[in-house]
C-alpha positions as protocol buffer text, in pm:
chain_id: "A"
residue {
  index: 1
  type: UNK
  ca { x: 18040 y: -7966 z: 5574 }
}
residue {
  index: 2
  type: UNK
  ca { x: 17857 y: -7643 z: 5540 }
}
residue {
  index: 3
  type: UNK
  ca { x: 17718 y: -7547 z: 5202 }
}
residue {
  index: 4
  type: UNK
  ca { x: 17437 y: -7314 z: 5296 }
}
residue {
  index: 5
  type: UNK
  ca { x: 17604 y: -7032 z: 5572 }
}
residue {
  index: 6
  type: UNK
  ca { x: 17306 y: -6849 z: 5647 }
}
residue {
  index: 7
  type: UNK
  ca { x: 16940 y: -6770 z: 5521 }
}
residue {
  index: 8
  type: UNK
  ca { x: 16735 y: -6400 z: 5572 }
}
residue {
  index: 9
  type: UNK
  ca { x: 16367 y: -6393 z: 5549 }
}
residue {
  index: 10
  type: UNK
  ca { x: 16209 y: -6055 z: 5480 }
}
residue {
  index: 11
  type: UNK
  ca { x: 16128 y: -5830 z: 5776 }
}
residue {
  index: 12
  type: UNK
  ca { x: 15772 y: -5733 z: 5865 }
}
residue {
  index: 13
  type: UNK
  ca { x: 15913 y: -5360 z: 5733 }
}
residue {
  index: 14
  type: UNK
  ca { x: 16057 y: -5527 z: 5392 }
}
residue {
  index: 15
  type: UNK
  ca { x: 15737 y: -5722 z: 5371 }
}
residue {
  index: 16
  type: UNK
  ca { x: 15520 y: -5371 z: 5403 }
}
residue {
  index: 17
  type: UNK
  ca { x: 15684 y: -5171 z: 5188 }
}
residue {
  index: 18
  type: UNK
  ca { x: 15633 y: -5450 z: 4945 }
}
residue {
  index: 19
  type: UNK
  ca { x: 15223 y: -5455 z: 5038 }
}
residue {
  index: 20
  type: UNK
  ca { x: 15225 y: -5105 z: 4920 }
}
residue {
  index: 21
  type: UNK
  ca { x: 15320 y: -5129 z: 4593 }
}
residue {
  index: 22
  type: UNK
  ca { x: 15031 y: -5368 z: 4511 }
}
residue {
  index: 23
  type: UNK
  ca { x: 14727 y: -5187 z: 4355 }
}
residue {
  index: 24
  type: UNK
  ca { x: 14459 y: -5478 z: 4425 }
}
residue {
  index: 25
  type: UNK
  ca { x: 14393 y: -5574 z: 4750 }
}
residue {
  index: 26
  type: UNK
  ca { x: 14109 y: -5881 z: 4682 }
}
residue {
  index: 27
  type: UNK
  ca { x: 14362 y: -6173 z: 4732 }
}
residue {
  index: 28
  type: UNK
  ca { x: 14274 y: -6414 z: 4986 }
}
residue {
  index: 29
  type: UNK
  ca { x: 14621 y: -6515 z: 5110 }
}
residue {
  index: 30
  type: UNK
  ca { x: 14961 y: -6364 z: 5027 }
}
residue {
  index: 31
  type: UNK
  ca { x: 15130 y: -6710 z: 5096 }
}
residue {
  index: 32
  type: UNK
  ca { x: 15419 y: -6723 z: 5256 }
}
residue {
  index: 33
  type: UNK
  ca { x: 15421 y: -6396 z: 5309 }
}
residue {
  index: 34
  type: UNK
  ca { x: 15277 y: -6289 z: 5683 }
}
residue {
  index: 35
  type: UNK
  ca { x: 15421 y: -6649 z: 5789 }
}
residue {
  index: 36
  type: UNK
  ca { x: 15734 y: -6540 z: 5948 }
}
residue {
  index: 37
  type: UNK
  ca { x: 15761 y: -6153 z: 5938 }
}
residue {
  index: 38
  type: UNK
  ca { x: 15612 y: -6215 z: 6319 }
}
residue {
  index: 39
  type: UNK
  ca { x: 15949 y: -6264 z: 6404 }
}
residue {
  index: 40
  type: UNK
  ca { x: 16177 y: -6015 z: 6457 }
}
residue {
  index: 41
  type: UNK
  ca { x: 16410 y: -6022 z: 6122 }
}
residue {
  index: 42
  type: UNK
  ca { x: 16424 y: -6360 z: 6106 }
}
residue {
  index: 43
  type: UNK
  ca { x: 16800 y: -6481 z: 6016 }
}
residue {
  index: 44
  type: UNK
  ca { x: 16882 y: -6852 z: 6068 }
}
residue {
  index: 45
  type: UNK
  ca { x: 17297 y: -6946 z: 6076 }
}
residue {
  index: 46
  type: UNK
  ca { x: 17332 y: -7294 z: 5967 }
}
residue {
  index: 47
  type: UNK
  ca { x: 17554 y: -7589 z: 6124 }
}
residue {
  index: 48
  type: UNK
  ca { x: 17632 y: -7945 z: 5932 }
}
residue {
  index: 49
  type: UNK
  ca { x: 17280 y: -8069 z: 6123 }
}
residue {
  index: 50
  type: UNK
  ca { x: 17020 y: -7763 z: 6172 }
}
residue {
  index: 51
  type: UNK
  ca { x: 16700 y: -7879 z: 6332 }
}
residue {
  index: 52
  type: UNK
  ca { x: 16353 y: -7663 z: 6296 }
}
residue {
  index: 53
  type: UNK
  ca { x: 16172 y: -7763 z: 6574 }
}
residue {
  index: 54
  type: UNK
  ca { x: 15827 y: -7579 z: 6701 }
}
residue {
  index: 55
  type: UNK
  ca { x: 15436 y: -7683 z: 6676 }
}
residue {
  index: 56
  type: UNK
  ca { x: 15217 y: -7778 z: 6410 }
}
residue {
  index: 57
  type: UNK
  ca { x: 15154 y: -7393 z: 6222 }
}
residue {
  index: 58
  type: UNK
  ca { x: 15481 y: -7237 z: 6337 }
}
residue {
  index: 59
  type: UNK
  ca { x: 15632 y: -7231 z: 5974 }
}
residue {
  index: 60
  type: UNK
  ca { x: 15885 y: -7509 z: 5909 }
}
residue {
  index: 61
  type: UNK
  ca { x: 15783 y: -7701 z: 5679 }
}
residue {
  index: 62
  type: UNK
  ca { x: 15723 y: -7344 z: 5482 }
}
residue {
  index: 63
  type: UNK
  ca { x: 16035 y: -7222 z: 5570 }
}
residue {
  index: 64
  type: UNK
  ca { x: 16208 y: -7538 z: 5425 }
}
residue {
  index: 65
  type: UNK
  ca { x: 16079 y: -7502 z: 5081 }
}
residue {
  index: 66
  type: UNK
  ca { x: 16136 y: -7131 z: 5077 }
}
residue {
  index: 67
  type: UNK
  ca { x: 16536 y: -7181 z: 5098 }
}
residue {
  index: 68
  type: UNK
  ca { x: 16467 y: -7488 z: 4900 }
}
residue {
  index: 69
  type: UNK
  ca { x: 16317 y: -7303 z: 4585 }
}
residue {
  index: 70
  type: UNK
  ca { x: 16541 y: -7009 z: 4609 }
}
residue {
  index: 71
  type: UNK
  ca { x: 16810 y: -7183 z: 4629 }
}
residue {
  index: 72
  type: UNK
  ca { x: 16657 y: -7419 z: 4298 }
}
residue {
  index: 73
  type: UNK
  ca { x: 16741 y: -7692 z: 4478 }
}
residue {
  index: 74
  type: UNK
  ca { x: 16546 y: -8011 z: 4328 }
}
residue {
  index: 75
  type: UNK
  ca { x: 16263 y: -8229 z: 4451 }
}
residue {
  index: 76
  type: UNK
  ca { x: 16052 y: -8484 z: 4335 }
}
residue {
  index: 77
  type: UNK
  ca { x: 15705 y: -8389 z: 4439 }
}
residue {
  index: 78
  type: UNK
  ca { x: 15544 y: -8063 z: 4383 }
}
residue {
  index: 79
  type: UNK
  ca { x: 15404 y: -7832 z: 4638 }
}
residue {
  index: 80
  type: UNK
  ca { x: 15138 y: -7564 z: 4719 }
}
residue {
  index: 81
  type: UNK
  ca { x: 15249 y: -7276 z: 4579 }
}
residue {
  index: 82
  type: UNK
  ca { x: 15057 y: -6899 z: 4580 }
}
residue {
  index: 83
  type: UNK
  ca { x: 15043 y: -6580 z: 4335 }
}
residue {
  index: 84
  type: UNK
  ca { x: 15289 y: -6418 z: 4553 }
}
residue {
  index: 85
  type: UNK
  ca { x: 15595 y: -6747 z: 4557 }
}
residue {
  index: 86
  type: UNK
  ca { x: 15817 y: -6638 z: 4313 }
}
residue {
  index: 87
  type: UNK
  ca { x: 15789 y: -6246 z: 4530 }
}
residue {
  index: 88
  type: UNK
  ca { x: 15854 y: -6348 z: 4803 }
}
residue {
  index: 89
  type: UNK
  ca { x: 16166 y: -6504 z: 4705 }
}
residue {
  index: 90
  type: UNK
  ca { x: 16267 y: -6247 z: 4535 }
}
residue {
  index: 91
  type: UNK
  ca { x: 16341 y: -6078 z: 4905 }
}
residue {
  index: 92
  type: UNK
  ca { x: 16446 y: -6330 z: 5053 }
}
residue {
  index: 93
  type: UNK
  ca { x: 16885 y: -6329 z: 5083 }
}
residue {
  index: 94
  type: UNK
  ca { x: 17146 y: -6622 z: 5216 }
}
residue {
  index: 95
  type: UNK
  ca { x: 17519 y: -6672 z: 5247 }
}
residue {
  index: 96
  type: UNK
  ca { x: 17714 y: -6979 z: 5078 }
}
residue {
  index: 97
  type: UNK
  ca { x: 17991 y: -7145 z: 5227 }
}
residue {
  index: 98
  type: UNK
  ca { x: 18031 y: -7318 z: 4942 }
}
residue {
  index: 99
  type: UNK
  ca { x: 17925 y: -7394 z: 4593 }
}
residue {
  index: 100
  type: UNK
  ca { x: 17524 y: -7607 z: 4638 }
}
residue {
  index: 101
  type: UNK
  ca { x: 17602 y: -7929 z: 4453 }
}
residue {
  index: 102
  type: UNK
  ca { x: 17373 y: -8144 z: 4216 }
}
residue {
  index: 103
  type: UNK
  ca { x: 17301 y: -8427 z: 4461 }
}
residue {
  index: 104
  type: UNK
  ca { x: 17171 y: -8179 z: 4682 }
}
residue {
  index: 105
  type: UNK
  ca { x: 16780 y: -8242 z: 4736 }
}
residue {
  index: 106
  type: UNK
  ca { x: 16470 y: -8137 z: 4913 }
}
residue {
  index: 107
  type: UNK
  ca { x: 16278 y: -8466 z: 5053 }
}
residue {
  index: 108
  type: UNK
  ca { x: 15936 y: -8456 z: 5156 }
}
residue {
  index: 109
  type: UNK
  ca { x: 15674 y: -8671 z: 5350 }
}
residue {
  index: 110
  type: UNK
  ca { x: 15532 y: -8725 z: 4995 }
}
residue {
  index: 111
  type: UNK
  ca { x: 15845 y: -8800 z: 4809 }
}
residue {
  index: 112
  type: UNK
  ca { x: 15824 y: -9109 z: 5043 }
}
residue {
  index: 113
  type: UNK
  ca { x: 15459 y: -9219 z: 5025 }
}
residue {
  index: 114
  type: UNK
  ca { x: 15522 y: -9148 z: 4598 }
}
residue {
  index: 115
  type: UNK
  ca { x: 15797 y: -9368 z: 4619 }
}
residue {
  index: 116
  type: UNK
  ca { x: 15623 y: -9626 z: 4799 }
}
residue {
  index: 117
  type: UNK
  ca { x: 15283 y: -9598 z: 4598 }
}
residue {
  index: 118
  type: UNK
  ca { x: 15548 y: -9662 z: 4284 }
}
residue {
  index: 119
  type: UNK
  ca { x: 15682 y: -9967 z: 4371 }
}
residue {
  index: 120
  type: UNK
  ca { x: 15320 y: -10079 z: 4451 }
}
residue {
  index: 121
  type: UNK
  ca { x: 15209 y: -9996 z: 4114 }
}
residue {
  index: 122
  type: UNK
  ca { x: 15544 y: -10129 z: 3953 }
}
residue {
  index: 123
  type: UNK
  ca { x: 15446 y: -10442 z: 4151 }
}
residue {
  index: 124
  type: UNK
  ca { x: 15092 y: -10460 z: 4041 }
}
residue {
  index: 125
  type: UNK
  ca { x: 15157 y: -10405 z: 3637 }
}
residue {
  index: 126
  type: UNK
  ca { x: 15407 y: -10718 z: 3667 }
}
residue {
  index: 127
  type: UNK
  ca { x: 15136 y: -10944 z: 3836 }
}
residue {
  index: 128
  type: UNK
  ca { x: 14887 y: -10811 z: 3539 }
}
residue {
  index: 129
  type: UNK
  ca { x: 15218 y: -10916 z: 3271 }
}
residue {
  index: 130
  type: UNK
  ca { x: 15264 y: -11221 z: 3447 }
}
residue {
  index: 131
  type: UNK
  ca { x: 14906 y: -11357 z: 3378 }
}
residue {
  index: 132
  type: UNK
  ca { x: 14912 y: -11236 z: 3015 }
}
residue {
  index: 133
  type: UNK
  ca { x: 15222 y: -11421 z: 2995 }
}
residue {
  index: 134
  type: UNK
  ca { x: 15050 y: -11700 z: 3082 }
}
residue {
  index: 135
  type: UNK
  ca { x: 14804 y: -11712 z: 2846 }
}
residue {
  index: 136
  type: UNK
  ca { x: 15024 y: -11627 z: 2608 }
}
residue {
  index: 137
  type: UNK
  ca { x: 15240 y: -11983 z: 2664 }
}
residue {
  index: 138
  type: UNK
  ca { x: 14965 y: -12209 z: 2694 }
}
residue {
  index: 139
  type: UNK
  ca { x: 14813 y: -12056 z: 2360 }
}
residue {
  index: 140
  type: UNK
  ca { x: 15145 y: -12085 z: 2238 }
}
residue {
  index: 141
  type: UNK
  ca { x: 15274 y: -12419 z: 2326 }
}
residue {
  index: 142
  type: UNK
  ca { x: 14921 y: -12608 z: 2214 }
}
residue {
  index: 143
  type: UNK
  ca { x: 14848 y: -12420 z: 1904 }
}
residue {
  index: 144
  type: UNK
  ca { x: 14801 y: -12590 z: 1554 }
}
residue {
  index: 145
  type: UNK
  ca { x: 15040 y: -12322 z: 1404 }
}
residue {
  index: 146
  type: UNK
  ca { x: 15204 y: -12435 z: 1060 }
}
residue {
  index: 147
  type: UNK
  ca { x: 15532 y: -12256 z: 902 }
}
residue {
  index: 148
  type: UNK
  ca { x: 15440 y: -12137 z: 553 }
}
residue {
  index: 149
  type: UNK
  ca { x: 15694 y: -11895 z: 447 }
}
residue {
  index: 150
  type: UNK
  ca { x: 15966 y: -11623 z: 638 }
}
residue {
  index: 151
  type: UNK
  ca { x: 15664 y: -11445 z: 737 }
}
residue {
  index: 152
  type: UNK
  ca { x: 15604 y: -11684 z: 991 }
}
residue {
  index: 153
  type: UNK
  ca { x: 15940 y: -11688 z: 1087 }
}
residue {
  index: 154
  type: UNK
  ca { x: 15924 y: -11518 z: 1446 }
}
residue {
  index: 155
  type: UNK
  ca { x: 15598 y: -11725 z: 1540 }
}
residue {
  index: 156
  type: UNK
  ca { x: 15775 y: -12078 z: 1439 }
}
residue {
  index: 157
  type: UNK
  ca { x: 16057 y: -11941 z: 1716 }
}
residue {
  index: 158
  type: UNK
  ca { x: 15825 y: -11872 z: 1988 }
}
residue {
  index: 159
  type: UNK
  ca { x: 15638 y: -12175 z: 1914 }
}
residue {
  index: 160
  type: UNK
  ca { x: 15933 y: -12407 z: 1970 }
}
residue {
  index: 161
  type: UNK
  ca { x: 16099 y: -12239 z: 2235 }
}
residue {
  index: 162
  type: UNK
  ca { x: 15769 y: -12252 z: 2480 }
}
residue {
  index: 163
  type: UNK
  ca { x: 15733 y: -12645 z: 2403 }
}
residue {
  index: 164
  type: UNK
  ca { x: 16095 y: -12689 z: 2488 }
}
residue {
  index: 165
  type: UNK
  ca { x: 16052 y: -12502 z: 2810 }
}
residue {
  index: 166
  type: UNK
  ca { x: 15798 y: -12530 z: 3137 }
}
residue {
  index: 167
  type: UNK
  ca { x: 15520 y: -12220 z: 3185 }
}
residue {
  index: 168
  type: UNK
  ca { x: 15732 y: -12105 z: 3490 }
}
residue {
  index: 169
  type: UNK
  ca { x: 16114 y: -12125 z: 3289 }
}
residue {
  index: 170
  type: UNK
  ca { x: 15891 y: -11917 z: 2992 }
}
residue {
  index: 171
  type: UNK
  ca { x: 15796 y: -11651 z: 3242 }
}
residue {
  index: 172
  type: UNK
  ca { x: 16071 y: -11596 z: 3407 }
}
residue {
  index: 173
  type: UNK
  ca { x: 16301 y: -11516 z: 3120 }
}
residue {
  index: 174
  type: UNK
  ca { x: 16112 y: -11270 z: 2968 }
}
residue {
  index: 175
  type: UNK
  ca { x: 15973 y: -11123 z: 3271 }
}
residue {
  index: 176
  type: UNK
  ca { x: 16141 y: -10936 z: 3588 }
}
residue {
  index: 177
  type: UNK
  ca { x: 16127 y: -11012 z: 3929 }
}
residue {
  index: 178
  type: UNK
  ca { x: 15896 y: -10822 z: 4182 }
}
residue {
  index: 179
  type: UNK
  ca { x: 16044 y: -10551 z: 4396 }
}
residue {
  index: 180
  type: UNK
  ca { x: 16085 y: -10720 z: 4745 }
}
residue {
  index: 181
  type: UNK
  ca { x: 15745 y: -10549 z: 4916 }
}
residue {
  index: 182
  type: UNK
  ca { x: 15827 y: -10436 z: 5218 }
}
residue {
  index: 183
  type: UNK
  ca { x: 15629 y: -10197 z: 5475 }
}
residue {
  index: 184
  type: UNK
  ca { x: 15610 y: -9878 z: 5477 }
}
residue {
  index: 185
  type: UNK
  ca { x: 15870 y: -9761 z: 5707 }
}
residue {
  index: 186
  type: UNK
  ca { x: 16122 y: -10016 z: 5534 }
}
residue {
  index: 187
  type: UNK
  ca { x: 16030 y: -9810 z: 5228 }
}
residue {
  index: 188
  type: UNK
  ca { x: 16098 y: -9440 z: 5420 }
}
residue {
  index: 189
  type: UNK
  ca { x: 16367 y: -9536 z: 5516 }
}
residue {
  index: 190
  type: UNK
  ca { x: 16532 y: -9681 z: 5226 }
}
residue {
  index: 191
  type: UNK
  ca { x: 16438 y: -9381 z: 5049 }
}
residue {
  index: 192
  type: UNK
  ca { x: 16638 y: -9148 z: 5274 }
}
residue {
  index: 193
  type: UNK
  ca { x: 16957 y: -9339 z: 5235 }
}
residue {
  index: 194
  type: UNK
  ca { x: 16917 y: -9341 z: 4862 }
}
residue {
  index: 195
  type: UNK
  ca { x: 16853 y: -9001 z: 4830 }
}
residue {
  index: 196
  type: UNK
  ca { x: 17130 y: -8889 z: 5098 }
}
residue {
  index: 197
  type: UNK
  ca { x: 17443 y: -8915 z: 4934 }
}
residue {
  index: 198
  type: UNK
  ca { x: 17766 y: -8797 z: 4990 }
}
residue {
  index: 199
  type: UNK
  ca { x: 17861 y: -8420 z: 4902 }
}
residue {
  index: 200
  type: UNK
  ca { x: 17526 y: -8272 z: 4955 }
}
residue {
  index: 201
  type: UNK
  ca { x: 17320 y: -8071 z: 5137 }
}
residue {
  index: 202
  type: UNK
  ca { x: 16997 y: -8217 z: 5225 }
}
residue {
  index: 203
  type: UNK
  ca { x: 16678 y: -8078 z: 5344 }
}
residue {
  index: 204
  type: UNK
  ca { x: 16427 y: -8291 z: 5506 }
}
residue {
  index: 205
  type: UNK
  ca { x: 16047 y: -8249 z: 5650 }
}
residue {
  index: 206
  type: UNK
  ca { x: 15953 y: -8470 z: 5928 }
}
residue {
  index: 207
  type: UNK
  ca { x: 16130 y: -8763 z: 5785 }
}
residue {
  index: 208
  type: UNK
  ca { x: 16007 y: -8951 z: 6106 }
}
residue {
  index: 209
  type: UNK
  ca { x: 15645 y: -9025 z: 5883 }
}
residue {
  index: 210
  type: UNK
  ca { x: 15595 y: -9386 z: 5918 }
}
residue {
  index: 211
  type: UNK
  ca { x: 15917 y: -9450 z: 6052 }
}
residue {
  index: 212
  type: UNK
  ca { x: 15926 y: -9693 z: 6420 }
}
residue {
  index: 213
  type: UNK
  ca { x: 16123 y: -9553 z: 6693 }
}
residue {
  index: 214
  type: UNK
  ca { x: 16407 y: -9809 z: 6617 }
}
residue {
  index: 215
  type: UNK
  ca { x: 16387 y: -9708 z: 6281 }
}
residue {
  index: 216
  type: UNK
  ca { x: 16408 y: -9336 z: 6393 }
}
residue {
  index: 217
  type: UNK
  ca { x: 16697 y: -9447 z: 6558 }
}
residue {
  index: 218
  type: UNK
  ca { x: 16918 y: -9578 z: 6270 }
}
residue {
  index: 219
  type: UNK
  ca { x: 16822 y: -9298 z: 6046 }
}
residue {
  index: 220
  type: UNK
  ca { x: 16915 y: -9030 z: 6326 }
}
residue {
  index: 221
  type: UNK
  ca { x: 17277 y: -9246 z: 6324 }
}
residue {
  index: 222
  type: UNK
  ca { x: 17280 y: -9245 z: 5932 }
}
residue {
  index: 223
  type: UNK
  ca { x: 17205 y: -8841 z: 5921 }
}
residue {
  index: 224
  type: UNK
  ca { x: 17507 y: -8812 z: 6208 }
}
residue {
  index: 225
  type: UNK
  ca { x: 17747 y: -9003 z: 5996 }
}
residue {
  index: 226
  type: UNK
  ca { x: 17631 y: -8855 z: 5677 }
}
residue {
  index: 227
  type: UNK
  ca { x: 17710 y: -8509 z: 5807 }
}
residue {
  index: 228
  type: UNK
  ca { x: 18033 y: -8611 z: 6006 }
}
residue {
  index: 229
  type: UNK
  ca { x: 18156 y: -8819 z: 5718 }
}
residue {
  index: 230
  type: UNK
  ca { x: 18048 y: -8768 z: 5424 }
}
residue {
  index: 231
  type: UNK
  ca { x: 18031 y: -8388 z: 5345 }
}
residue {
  index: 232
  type: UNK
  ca { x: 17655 y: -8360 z: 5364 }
}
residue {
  index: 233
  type: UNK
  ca { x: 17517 y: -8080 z: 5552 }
}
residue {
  index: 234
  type: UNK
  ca { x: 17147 y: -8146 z: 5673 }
}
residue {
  index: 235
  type: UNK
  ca { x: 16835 y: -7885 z: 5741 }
}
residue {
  index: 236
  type: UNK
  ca { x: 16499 y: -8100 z: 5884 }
}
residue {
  index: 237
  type: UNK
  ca { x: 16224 y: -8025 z: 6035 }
}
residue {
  index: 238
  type: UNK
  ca { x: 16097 y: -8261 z: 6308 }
}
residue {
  index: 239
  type: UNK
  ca { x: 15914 y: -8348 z: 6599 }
}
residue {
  index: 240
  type: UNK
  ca { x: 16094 y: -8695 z: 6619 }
}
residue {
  index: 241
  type: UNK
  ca { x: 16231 y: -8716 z: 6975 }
}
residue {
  index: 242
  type: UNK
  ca { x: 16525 y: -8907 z: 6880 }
}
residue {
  index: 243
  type: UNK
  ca { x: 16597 y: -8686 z: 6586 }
}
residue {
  index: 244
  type: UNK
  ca { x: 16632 y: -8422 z: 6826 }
}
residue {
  index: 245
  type: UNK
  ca { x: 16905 y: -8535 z: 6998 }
}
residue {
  index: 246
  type: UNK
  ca { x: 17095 y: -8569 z: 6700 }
}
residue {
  index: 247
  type: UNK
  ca { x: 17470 y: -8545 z: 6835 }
}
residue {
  index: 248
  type: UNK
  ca { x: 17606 y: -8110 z: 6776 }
}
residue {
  index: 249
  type: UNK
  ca { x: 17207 y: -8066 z: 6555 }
}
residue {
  index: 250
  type: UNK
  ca { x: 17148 y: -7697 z: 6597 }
}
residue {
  index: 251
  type: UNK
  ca { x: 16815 y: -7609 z: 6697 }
}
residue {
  index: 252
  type: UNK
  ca { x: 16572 y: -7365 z: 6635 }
}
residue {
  index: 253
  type: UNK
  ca { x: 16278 y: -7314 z: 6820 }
}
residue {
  index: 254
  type: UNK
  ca { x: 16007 y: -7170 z: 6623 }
}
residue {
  index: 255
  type: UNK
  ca { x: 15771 y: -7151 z: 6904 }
}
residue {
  index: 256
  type: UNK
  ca { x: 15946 y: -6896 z: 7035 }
}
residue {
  index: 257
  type: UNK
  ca { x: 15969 y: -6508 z: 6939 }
}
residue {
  index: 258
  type: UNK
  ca { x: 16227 y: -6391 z: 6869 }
}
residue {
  index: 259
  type: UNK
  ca { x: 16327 y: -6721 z: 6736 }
}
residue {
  index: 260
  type: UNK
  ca { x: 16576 y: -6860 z: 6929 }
}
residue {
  index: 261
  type: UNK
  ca { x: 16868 y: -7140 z: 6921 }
}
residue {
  index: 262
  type: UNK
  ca { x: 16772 y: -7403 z: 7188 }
}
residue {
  index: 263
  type: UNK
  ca { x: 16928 y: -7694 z: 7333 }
}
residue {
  index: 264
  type: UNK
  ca { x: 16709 y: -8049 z: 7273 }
}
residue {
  index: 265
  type: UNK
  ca { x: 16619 y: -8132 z: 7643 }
}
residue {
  index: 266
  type: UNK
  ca { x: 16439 y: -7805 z: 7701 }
}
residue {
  index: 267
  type: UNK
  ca { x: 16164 y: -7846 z: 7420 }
}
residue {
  index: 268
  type: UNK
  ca { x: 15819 y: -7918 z: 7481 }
}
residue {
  index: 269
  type: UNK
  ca { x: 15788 y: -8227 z: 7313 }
}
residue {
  index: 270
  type: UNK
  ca { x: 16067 y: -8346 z: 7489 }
}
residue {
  index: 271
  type: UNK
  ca { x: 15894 y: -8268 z: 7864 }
}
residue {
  index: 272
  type: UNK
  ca { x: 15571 y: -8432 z: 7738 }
}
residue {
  index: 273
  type: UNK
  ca { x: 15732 y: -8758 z: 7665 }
}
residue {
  index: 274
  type: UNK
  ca { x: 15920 y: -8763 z: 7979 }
}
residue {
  index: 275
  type: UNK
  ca { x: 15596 y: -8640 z: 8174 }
}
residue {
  index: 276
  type: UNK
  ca { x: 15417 y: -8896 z: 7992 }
}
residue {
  index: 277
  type: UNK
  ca { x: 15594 y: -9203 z: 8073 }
}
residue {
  index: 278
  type: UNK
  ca { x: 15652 y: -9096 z: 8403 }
}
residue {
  index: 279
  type: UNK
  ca { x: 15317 y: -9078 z: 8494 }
}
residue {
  index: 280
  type: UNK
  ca { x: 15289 y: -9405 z: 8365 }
}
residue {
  index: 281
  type: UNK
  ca { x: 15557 y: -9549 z: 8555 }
}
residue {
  index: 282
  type: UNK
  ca { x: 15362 y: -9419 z: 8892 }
}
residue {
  index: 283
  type: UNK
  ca { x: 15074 y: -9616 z: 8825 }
}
């Protein structure tokens, strides 16, 4: 499925003409403009799985959150932003195929380490409950407390239901269970196939973060079958060798100028993790 058709950055003329309409020159950066109008009129034509592939620096993760936040579509975690965002968007242009739906979501190396750090914390203020609640049965269950009118009414229940139960029983009714901790890649990856659901169109940066190569491996089959079955289209940047070979992913290489529309097994990172294990393999 193909939501988003195509996406136009500004060209190095659009972005000049815009330069000299502003009056004072002191800014530091003009963020994210001068990022891409390097390239000559940068257009990029998207497929159900479009891959932006090139070095640390060459843009992607920028370019993701451009279309992300003109398009309004949502995230979770905020991100650097300059004096000149909400510009620069302004000349930016794309095509729909169709209509962007509500599901649709931006997800971010810190989404994942947020959503991770949550359940930690989530984790953490139940063991703090847990030990109050202890306290709170023992000082319960052996006070001296005497019913003297309707006043006393809810104490006289707590009283008798913690010396008809065990510490443990008392806990666990009133308190809920731990999240299952898990590592975390089990946690990255449990995030993406939350957020992923069907009818969407999904971007993600480097969602290999913290992921294991076999992990890398089942969410590279999860994005295939999301986009081939499930009417998601996806847009991810990556330097994941298994992402790349995502079965029909278009890629772009953003190393190159003009950009250009490469196939997986003549990238860079690809050659230096053959070259790498190959020279291994010789010793």
């Amino acid at each position: 499925m193909i939501y988003l058709e195509k996406f136009i950055f500004p060209s190095n003329y659009i972005e000049s003409e815009f330069f000299s309409t502003i009056k004072r020159k002191c800014y530091t950066t003009f963020y994210p403009f001068q990022v891409f109008s390097y390239h000559h009129d940068l257009k990029l034509e998207f497929s159900d799985v479009t891959i932006l592939y090139g070095n640390n620096g060459s843009g992607k993760t920028t370019a993701l959150n451009v279309i992300a936040e003109k398009l309004k579509i949502k995230r979770d975690s905020v991100f650097n932003q300059s004096s000149f965002y909400e510009d620069y968007l302004e000349l930016c242009d794309y095509r729909l195929n169709d209509a962007i739906t509500e599901k649709s979501a931006i997800i971010t190396s810190d989404d994942v380490f947020d959503f991770a750090l949550n359940i930690r914390n989530l984790n953490l203020g139940i063991d703090e409950k847990r030990l109050s609640m202890f306290d709170e049965y023992l000082e319960a269950k052996y006070s001296d407390f005497k019913f003297y009118d309707m006043n006393d009414y809810d104490r006289l229940k707590q009283v008798n239901k913690t010396r008809r139960m065990t510490q443990s029983k008392f806990v666990r009714d009133h308190l809920i269970e731990n999240i299952r901790t898990k590592s975390n890649g089990e946690n990255a990856f449990q995030y993406f196939t939350d957020k992923i659901t069907e009818n969407g169109l999904f971007l993600l940066d480097e969602p290999e973060n913290s992921l294991s190569p076999s992990n890398q491996l089942l969410l590279k089959k999860f994005i295939e079958d999301s986009a081939r079955y499930f009417n998601c289209q996806i847009i991810m940047a990556t330097h994941s060798p298994f992402l790349l070979t995502i079965e029909g992913a278009k890629i772009y290489n953003f190393d190159l100028e003009p950009v250009e529309v490469v196939s997986w097994d003549t990238l860079e990172h690809i050659r230096t993790y053959y070259d790498f294990f190959k020279d291994m393999n010789m010793d």
